[in-house]
N, C-alpha and C positions, 0 to 999 in steps of 0.2 A: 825129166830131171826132178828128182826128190828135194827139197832142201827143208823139210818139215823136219828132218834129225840132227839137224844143225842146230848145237844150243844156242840160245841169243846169246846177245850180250858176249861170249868168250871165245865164239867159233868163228871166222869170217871167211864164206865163200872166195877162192881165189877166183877172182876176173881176171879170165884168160883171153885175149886176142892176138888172133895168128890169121894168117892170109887164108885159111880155109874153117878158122873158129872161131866164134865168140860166143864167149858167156853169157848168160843174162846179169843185168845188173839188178841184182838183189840184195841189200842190205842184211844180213844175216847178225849183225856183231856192234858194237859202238866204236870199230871202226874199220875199213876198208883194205886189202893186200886184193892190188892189180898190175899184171905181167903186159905190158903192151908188147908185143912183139913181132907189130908187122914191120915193115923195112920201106914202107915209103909216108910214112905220117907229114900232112903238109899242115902248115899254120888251118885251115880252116878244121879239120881233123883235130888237132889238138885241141883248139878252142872248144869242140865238145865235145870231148874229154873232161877239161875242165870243167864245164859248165855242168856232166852229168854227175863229175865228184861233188861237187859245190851244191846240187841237188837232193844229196842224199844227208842221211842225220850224224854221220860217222863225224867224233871227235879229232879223227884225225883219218891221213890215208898213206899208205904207202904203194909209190908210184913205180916202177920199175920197166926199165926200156930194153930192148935188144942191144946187145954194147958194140956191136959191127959199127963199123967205121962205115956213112954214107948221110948222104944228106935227109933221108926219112927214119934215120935208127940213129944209136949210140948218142954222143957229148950233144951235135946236133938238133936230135929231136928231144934231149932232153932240156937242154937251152930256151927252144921254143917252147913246150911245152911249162917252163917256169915264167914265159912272158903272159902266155896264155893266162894260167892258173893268178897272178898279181892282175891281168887285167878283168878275173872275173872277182876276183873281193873287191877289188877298186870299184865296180859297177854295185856290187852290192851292200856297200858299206857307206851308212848316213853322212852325208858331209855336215860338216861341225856349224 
């Protein structure tokens, strides 16, 4: 996989994962578009996730789930996946 033609800064690799793909995570951009799309993501899965967005330097990232209705996709996993992501700023952010 090439990603040296990827402009910084304005280009960002889609991080794609499917029950038989995943992308690498490579920062290409200031900030991140990733398609999770497997259909059984459990709390410990999500958590890193999280923890590999929260990783990288992207100002921001946008997250995107399978929208099927099941307890590893859709409302769901993205439910979990926003406990997750609160519990990793919360671990990384200085108490006052």
């Amino acid at each position: 996989m090439t990603v040296t033609t990827i402009d910084k800064d304005t280009e960002a690799l889609t991080l794609t994962l499917t029950a038989d793909f995943a992308a690498p995570v490579v920062s290409t951009a200031s900030w991140g578009y990733l398609r999770l799309h497997r259909f059984d993501y459990d709390p410990p899965m999500l958590a890193d996730w999280a923890a590999r967005i929260a990783g990288q330097l992207w100002n921001e990232a946008y997250v995107f789930f399978k929208h099927d209705e099941g307890l590893g996709s859709g409302p769901p996993a993205v439910g979990a996946f926003l406990q997750a992501v609160n519990a990793e700023v919360s671990a990384t952010v200085p108490s006052a």
